[in-house]
Each structure stands twice: as structure tokens, then as C-alpha cells.
ROSE-926805 format. One record per atom (N, C-alpha, C): residue in one letter; x, y, z. Coordinates in steps of 0.2 Angstrom, whole numbers, padded with zeros to 4 digits, always signed. Example, Ala and Ser with C-alpha at 12.3 -4.5 7.8 and 13.67 -1.06 7.14 Angstrom:
<vexdos>
A+0066-0028+0039A+0062-0022+0039A+0066-0016+0039S+0064-0011+0035S+0068-0005+0036S+0064+0000+0039
</vexdos>
This chain:
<vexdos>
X-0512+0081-0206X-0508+0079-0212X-0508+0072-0212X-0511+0069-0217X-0508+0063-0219X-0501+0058-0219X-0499+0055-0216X-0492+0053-0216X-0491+0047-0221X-0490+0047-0223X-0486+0041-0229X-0483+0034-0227X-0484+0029-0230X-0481+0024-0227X-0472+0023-0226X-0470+0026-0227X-0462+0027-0227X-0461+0031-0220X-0466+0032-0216X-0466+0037-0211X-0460+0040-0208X-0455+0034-0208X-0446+0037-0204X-0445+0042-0207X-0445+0043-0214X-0443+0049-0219X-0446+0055-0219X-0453+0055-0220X-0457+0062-0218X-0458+0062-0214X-0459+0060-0208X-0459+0063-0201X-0452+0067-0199X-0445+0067-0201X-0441+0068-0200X-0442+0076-0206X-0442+0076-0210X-0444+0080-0217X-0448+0087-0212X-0454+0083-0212X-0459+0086-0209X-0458+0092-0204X-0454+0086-0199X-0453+0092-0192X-0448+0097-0195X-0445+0096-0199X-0437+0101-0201X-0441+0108-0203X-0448+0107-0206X-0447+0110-0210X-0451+0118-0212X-0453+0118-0203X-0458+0121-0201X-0463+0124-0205X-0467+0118-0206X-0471+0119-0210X-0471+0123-0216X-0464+0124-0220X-0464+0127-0225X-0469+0125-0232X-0472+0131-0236X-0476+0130-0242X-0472+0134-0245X-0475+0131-0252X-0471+0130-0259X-0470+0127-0263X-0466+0128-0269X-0465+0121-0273X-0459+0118-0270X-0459+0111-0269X-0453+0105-0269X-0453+0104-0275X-0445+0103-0274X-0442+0098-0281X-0436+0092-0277X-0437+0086-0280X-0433+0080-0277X-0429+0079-0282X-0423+0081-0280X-0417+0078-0284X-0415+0070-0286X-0417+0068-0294X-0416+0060-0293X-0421+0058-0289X-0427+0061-0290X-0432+0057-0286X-0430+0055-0281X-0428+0058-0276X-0425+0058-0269X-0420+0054-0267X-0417+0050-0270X-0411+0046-0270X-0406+0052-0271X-0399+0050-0267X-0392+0053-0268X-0390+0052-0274X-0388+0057-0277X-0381+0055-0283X-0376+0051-0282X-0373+0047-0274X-0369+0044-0275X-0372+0039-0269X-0372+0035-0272X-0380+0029-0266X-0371+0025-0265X-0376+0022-0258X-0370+0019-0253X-0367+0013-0257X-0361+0012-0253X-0359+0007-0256X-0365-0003-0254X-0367-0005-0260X-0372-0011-0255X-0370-0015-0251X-0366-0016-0252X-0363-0021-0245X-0355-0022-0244X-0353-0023-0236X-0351-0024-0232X-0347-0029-0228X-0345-0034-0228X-0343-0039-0222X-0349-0040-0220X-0354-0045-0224X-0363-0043-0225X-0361-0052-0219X-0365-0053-0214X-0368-0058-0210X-0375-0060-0211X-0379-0059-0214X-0385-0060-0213X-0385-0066-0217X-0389-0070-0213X-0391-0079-0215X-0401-0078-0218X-0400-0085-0222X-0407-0082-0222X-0413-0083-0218X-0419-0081-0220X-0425-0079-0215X-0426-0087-0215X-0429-0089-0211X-0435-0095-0211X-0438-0097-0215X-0441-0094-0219X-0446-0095-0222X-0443-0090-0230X-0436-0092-0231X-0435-0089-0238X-0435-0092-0245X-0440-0098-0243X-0440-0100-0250X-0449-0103-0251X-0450-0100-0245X-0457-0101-0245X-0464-0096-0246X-0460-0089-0244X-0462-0083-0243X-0468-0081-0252X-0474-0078-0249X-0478-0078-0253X-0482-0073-0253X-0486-0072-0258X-0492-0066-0257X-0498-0071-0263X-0505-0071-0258X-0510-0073-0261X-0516-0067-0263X-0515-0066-0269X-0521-0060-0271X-0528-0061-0273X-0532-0061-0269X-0538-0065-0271X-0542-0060-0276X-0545-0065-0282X-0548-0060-0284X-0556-0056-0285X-0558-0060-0279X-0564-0058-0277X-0563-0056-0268X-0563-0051-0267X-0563-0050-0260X-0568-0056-0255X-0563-0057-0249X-0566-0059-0247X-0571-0055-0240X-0578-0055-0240X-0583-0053-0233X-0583-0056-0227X-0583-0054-0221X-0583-0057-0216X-0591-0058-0215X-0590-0064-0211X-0600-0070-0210X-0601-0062-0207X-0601-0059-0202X-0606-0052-0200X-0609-0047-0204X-0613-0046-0205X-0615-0041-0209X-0611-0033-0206X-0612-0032-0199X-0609-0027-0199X-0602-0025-0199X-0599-0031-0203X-0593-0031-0204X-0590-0023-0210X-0586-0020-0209X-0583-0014-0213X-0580-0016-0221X-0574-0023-0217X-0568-0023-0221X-0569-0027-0225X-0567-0030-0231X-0566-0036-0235X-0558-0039-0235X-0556-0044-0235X-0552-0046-0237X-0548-0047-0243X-0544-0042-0246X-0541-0042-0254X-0535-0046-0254X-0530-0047-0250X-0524-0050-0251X-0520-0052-0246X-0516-0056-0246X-0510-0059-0239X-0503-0060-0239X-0498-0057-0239X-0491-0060-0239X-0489-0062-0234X-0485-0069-0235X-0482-0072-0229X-0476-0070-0229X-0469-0066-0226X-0464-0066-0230X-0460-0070-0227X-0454-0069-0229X-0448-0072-0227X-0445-0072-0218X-0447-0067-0215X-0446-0067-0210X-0451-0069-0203X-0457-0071-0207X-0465-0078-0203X-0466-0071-0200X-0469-0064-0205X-0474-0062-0204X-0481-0063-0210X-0485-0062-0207X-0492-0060-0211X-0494-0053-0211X-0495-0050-0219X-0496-0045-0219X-0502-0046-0223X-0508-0042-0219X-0516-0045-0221X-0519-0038-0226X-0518-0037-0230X-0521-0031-0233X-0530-0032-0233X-0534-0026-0229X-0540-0026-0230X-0541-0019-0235X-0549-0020-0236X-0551-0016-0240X-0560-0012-0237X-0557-0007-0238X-0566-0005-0236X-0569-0003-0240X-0574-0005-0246X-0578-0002-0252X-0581+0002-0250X-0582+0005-0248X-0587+0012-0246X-0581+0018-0246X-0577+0018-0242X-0572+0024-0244X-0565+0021-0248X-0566+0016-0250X-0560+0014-0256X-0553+0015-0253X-0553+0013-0248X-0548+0014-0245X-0544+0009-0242X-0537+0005-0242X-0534+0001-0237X-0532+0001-0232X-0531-0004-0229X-0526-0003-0221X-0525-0011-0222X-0521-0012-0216X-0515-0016-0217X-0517-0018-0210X-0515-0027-0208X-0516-0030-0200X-0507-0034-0203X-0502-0033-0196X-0497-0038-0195X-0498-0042-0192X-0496-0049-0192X-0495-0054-0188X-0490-0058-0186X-0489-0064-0183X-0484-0068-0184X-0487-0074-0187X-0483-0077-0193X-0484-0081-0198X-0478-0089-0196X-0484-0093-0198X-0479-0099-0199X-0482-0103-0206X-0477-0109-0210X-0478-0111-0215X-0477-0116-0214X-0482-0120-0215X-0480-0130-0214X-0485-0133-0220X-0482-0135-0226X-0484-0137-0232X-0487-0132-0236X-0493-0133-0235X-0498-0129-0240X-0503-0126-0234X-0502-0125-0228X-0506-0124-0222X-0501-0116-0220X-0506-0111-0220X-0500-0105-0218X-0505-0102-0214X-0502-0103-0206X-0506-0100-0198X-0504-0093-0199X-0510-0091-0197X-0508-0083-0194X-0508-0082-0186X-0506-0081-0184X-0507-0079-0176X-0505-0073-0170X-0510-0070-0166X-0509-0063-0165X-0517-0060-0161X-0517-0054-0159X-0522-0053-0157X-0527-0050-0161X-0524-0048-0166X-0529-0043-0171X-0530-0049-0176X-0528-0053-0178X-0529-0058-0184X-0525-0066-0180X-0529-0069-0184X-0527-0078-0181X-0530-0082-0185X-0528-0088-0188X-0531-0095-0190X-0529-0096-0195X-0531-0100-0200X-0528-0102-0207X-0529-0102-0214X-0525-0100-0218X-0525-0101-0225X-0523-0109-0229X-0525-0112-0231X-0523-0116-0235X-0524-0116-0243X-0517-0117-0245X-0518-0119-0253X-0521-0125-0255X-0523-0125-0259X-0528-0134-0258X-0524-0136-0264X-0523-0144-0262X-0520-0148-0266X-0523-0150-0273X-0528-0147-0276X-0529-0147-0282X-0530-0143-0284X-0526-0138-0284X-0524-0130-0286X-0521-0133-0292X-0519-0128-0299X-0514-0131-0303X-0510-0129-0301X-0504-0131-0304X-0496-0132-0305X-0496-0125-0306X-0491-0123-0302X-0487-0116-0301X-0484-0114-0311X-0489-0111-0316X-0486-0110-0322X-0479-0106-0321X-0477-0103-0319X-0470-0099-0319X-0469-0099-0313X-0463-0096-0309X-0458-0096-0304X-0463-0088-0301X-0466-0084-0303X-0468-0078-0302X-0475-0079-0299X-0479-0082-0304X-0485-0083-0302X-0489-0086-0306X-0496-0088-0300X-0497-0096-0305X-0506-0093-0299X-0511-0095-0302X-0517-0097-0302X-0518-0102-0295X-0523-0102-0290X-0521-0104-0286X-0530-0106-0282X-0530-0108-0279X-0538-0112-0273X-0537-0111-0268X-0539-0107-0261X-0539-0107-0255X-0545-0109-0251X-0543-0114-0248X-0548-0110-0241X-0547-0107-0234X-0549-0106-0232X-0547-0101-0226X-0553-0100-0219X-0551-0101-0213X-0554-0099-0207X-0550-0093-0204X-0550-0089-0204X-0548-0083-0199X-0552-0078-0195X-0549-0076-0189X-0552-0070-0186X-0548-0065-0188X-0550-0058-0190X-0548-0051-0192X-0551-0046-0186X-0548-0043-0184X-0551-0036-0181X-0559-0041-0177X-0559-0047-0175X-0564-0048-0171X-0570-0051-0175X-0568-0051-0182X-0573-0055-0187X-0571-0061-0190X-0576-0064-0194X-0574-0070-0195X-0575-0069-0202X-0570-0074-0204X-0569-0074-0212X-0567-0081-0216X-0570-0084-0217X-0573-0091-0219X-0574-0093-0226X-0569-0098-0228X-0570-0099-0234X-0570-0106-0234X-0572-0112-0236X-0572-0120-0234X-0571-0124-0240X-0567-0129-0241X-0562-0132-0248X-0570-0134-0252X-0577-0135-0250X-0580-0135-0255X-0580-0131-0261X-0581-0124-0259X-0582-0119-0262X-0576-0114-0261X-0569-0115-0263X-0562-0112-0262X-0562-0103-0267X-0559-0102-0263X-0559-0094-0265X-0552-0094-0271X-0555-0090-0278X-0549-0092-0281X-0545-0086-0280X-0538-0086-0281X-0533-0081-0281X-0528-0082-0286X-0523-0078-0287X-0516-0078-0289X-0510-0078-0285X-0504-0084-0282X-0500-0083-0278X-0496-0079-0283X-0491-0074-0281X-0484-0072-0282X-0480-0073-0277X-0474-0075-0280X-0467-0079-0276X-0463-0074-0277X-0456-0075-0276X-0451-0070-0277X-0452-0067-0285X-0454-0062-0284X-0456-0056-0292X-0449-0051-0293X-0444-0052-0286X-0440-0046-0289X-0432-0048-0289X-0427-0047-0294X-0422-0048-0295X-0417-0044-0290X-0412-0048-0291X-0404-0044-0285X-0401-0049-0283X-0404-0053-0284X-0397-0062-0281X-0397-0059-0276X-0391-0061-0273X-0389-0063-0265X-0393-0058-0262X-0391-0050-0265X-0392-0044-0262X-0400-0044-0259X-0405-0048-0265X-0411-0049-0262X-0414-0052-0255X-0410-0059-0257X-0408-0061-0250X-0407-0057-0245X-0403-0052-0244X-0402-0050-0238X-0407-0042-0237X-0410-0040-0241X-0415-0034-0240X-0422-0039-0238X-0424-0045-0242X-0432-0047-0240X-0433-0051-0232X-0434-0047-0228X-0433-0050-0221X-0437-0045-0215X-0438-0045-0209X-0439-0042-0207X-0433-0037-0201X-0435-0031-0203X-0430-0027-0200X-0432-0024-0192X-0429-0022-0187X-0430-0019-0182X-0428-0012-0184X-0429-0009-0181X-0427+0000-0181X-0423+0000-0173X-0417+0003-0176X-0411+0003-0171X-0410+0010-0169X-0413+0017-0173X-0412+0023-0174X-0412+0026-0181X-0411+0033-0181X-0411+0037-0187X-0404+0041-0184X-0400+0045-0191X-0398+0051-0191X-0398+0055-0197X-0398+0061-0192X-0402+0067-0196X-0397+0073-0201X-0395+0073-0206X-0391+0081-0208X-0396+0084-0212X-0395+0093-0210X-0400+0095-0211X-0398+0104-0211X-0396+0104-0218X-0391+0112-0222X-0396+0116-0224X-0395+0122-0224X-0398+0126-0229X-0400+0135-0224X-0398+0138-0230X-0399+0145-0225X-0404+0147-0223X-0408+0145-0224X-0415+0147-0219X-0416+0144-0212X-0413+0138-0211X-0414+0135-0207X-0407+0134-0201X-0411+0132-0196X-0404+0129-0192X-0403+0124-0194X-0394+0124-0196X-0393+0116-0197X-0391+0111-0191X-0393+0105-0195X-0393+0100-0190X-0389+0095-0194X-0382+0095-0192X-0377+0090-0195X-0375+0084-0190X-0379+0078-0195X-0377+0072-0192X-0378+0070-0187X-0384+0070-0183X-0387+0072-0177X-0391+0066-0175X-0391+0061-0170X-0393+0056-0169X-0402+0056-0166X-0405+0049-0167X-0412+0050-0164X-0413+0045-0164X-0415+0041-0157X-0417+0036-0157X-0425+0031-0158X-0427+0039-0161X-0433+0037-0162X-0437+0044-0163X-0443+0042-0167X-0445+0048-0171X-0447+0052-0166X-0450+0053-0158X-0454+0057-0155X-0448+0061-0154X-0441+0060-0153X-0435+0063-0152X-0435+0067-0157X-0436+0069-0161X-0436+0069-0168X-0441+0075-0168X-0448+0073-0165X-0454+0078-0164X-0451+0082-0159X-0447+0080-0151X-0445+0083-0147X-0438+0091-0150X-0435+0088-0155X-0430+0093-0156X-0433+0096-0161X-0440+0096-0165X-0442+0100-0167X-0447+0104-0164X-0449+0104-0158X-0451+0108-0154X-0446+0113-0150X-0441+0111-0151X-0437+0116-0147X-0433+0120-0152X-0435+0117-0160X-0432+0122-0163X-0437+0125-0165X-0441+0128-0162X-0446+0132-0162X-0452+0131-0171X-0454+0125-0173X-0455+0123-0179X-0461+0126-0179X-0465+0126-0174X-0471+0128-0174X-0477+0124-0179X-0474+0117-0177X-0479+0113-0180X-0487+0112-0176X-0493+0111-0179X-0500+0111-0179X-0501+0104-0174X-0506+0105-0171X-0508+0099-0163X-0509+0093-0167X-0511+0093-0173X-0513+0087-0177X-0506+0083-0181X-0500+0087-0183X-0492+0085-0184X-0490+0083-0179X-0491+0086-0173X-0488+0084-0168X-0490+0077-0164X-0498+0076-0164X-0500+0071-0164X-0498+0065-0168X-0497+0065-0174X-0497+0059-0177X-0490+0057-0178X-0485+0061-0176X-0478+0057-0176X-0480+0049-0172X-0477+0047-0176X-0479+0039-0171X-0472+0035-0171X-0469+0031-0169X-0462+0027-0170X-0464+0020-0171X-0460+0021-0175X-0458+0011-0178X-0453+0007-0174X-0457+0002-0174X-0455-0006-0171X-0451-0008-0178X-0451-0010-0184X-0448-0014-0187X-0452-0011-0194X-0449-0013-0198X-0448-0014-0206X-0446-0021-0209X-0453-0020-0213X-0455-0025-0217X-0453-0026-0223X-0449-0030-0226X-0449-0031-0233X-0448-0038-0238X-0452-0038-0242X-0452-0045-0243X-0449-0047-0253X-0450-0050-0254X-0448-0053-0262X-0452-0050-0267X-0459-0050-0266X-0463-0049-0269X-0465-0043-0270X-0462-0039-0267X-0462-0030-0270X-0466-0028-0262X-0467-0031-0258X-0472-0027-0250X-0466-0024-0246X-0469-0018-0246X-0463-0015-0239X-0469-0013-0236X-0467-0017-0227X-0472-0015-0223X-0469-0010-0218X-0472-0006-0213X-0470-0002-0207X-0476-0002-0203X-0473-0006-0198X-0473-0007-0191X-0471-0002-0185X-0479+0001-0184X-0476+0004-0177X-0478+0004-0170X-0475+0005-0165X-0474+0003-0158X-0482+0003-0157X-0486+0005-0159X-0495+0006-0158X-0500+0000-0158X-0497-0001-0165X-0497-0009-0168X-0502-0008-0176X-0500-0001-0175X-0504+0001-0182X-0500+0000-0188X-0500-0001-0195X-0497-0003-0200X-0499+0002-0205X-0493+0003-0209X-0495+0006-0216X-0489+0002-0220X-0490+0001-0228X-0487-0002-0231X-0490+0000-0239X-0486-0003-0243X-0484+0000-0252X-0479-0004-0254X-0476-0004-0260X-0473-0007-0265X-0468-0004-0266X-0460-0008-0268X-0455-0006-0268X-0452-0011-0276X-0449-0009-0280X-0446-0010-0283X-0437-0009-0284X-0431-0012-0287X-0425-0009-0287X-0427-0004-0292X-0420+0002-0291X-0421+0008-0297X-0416+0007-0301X-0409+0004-0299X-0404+0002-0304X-0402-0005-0305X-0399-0007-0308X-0395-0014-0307X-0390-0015-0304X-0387-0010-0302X-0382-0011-0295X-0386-0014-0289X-0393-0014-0288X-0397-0016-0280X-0392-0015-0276X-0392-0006-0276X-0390-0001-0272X-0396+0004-0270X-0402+0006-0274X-0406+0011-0273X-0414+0005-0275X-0419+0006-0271X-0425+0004-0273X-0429+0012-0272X-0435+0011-0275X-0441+0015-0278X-0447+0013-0274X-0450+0016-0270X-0456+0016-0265X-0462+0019-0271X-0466+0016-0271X-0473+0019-0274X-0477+0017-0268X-0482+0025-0268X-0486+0025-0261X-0492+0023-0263X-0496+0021-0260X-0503+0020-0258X-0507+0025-0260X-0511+0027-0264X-0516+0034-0265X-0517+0035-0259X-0515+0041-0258X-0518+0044-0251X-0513+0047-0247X-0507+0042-0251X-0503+0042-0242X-0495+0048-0243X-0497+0049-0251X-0491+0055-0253X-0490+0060-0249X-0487+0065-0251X-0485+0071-0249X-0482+0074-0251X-0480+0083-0249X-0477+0087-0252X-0469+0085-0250X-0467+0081-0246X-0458+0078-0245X-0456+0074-0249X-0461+0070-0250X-0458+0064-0253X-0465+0061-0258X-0464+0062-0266X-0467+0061-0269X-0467+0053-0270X-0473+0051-0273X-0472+0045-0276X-0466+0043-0283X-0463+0038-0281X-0457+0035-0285X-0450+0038-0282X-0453+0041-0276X-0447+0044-0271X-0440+0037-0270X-0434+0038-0273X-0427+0033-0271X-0424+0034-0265X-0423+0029-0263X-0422+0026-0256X-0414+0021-0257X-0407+0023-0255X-0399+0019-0255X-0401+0015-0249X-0400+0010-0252X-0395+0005-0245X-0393+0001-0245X-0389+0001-0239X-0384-0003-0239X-0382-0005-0233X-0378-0012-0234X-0379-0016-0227X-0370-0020-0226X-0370-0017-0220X-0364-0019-0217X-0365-0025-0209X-0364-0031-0209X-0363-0037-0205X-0371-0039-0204X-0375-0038-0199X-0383-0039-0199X-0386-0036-0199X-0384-0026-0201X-0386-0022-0201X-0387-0019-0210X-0396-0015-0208X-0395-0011-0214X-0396-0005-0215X-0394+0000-0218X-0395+0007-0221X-0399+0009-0223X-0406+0014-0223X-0409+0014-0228X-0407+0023-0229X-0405+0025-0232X-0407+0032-0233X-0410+0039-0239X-0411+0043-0238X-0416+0046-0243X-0411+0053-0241X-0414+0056-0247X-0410+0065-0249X-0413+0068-0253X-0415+0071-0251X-0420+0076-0255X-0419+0085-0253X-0420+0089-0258X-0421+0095-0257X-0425+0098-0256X-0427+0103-0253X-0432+0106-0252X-0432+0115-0253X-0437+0116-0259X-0437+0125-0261X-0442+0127-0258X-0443+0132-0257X-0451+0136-0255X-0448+0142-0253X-0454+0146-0247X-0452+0148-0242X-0446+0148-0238X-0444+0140-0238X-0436+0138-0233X-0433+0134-0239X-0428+0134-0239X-0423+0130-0245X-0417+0127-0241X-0419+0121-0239X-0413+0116-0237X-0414+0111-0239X-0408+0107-0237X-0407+0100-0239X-0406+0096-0233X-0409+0088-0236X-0409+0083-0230X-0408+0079-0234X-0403+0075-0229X-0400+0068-0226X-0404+0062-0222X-0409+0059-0223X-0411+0054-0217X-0407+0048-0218X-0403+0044-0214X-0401+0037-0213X-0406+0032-0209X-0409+0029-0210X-0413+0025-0204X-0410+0021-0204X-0409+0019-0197X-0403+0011-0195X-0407+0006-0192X-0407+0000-0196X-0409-0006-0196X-0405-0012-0192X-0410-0016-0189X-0405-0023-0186X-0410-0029-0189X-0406-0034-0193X-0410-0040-0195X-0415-0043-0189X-0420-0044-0189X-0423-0049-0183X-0421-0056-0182
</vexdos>
């Protein structure tokens, strides 16, 4: 089974839900009918790089100098918390994946560095003028290594793009989601007469999570079982990127926009491919943030064969 880039949610769905088939239906598109309060006695300062954070979309992919290179290069955001998030592209199977790094920003010069990716983007100084605060027309060039290739672009011949800067509204509140997050734990509530319930139940991580669903006899498939993976941190930026970071070093990521104007509830739209029967695309996500921590939580109902209801909490710590 496919795992979606929201993975904290449906691996926790998943295990519950012993493999039940059927129709799902997601109440409010998976958000609560009463989303948490958004903030708290909120501490959080800003990221380093909160005023600089960016995403460059080039509109011509870029190919690495090896022929037996796979991927192409389609886009880069640096966010607010000095990571790199490298979206590649493989034309053959149309399909994305995602490299993290550590990022730094000095003028027009933005270093990636890491073992999977390393080297530099530059904006070039005779780029035009940023037309709007969103987005503006842009000239790069660029040296970096990718997955062990090279990918070379030189200010003669500059690769053109579109920068986007902060695209999403919420004032302060934005402030304190676009950063990057560590993963502190999950907990779990988990009702419904078919099932055993599991009220309010902690998990410090998702294989925990695969562990109590082994003993609750779920009788999930070697390949479910296999692909539980756990996250290091969560990524979220200005510009609409939610990344996810797991301990492996593998990434998945997709787009997030607010769902009300309270910027108490955002909206995940998944990557083709990476949906599922738990959590459809435009699936609502509450949270909210008490000191240097945040709340992200999902609730959804599940009919079929087994009919209950879930709670996930994932508990977050600013980095």
C-alpha cells in the first residue's frame, strides 16, 4: 500500500483499521467540528531565515551533465527554518520525490548542504525586480550535486524560473506554523463498536503504533507492515510546502493551504499517487500551539466493514 505524504495520520488509521474495505466517508473533510483553540501562551521566535524563505520553480527542468542520470530537476524551497527542499522529477514514470537538506541564505547566494544534495543556487543580479510580494520572474544559476549527480547551470546561459515568497495569509499565526518542526509523539482515540477502543493512548512513535497493532491482532499484510516508517521532523513553509521527514532520510511532501480564517484548520492536497482510502485529498488538519509546541490533529470516520471513529494528535517541538 501506498503511504501518502501526511504519513503520521494514515499509518496510525491504517494500523487501527485491520485492513477494513468499504466505503469511507470523512466528516468536514477530516477536520473536527470544533478545531482547537490556535494559540496559547505561544513562545515561538522567528526562524532564521523568516524573511527570506523562498521557492524557485523552474520552468524548464533541469538534467544532470550524466546521461544515465534518472531525475530532472523541477523546483527548490529554502524555508524558514535553513532547510532545502529539492523537488526532482522523473519523466519516464511522471512521478516526484523529494531530497532534504540543510540550507543557508547569504544575499542572492542560497548553499545547500548534506550528503544527498550540496552546492549552490544563485539569483543573478540582473534578474528583474520582484513584480509583486508573491511572485516575480527570476535567472539562476546553479552548481549542485543530487543523489551523486551533477547539475550545472552557469550565469552565461541562466536557467529561467519563478521565485514565490510568502503566498499564504494568517499574520502572526503564519509566523509561528512556517518553520521546521521535530516530532515529540502522537496520541491516539480510537471508538467505535467493531473495534477495540483505544482512548487517548500515547505513542512515541509510529513503529509503536505498528507494535500495538500487532497485538491487537490487525492482521496487517508483510508489505503494511513493512512500510510504517517514523518521522524526524515536519516541514512547513510560507509558500504552501509541507514537507515530512523520516528517520531513514526519505521525504515525502505536498501542499497545504488555511481552510478558514480563524488559521486554526489547514487543508493538505496530496501528490497523485500518494492518496488513500483514510484520508482523501483536501483532507482538514486543526492546530494549534501552546509555548514552542504545536498540535496538528485529524478526525475522521470510518464506515465499511468496521465503523469507528479517530482522533490523531501529532505533538510537535519548534527546532
Amino acid at each position: 500500500m501506498k503511504k501518502n505524504f501526511l504519513y503520521f495520520a494514515f499509518a496510525a488509521l491504517a494500523a487501527m483499521c485491520m485492513t477494513a474495505c468499504g466505503d469511507d466517508s470523512n466528516d468536514d473533510n477530516g477536520g473536527s467540528n470544533n478545531p482547537q483553540q490556535p494559540q496559547n501562551n505561544v513562545t515561538l521566535t522567528a526562524p532564521k531565515y523568516a524573511d527570506q524563505a523562498v521557492r524557485f520553480e523552474l520552468k524548464e527542468p533541469i538534467e544532470a551533465t550524466s546521461d544515465d542520470a534518472t531525475l530532472q530537476l523541477k523546483a527548490v524551497n529554502f524555508t524558514e527554518g535553513g532547510k532545502a527542499i529539492l523537488e526532482m522529477y522523473n519523466p519516464v514514470t511522471q512521478k516526484r520525490s523529494y531530497v532534504a537538506e540543510t540550507a543557508t541564505i547569504s544575499g542572492n547566494d542560497y548553499h545547500i548542504s548534506g550528503s544527498k544534495a550540496s552546492g549552490t543556487i544563485t539569483k543573478l543580479q540582473n534578474a528583474k525586480a520582484r513584480a509583486t510580494r508573491a511572485t516575480s520572474n527570476v535567472q539562476l544559476s546553479l552548481s549542485l550535486t543530487i543523489m551523486g549527480y551533477t547539475y550545472s547551470i552557469d550565469a552565461d546561459s541562466p536557467a529561467d524560473a519563478v521565485e514565490k515568497a510568502k503566498s499564504m495569509g494568517g499574520g502572526a499565526i503564519l509566523g509561528y506554523i512556517a518553520r521546521t518542526w521535530n516530532v515529540l509523539g502522537y496520541i491516539l482515540d480510537l471508538k467505535g463498536s467493531d473495534i477495540k477502543a483505544v482512548a487517548s493512548k500515547e505513542f512515541k512513535t509510529l513503529t509503536a503504533v505498528r507494535d500495538q497493532a500487532i497485538e491487537s491482532g490487525c492482521g496487517l499484510t508483510d508489505e503494511e507492515l513493512a512500510d510504517f516508517k517514523d518521522i524526524s521532523s515536519v516541514v512547513i513553509d510560507a509558500t504552501g510546502l509541507i514537507a515530512i521527514n523520516y528517520t531513514d532520510g526519505s521525504v515525502d511532501a505536498g501542499n497545504w493551504d488555511w481552510a478558514n480564517t480563524q488559521y486554526n484548520r489547514f487543508t493538505l492536497r496530496l501528490e497523485e499517487g500518494m492518496g488513500n482510502k483514510f484520508i482523501a485529498n483536501n483532507t482538514n488538519i486543526d492546530v494549534a500551539f501552546n509555548g514552542n509546541r504545536c498540535n496538528l490533529k485529524l478526525s475522521t470516520s470510518i464506515t465499511g466493514d468496521k465503523n469507528y471513529d479517530v482522533v490523531l494528535l501529532m505533538q510537535l517541538q519548534a527546532e
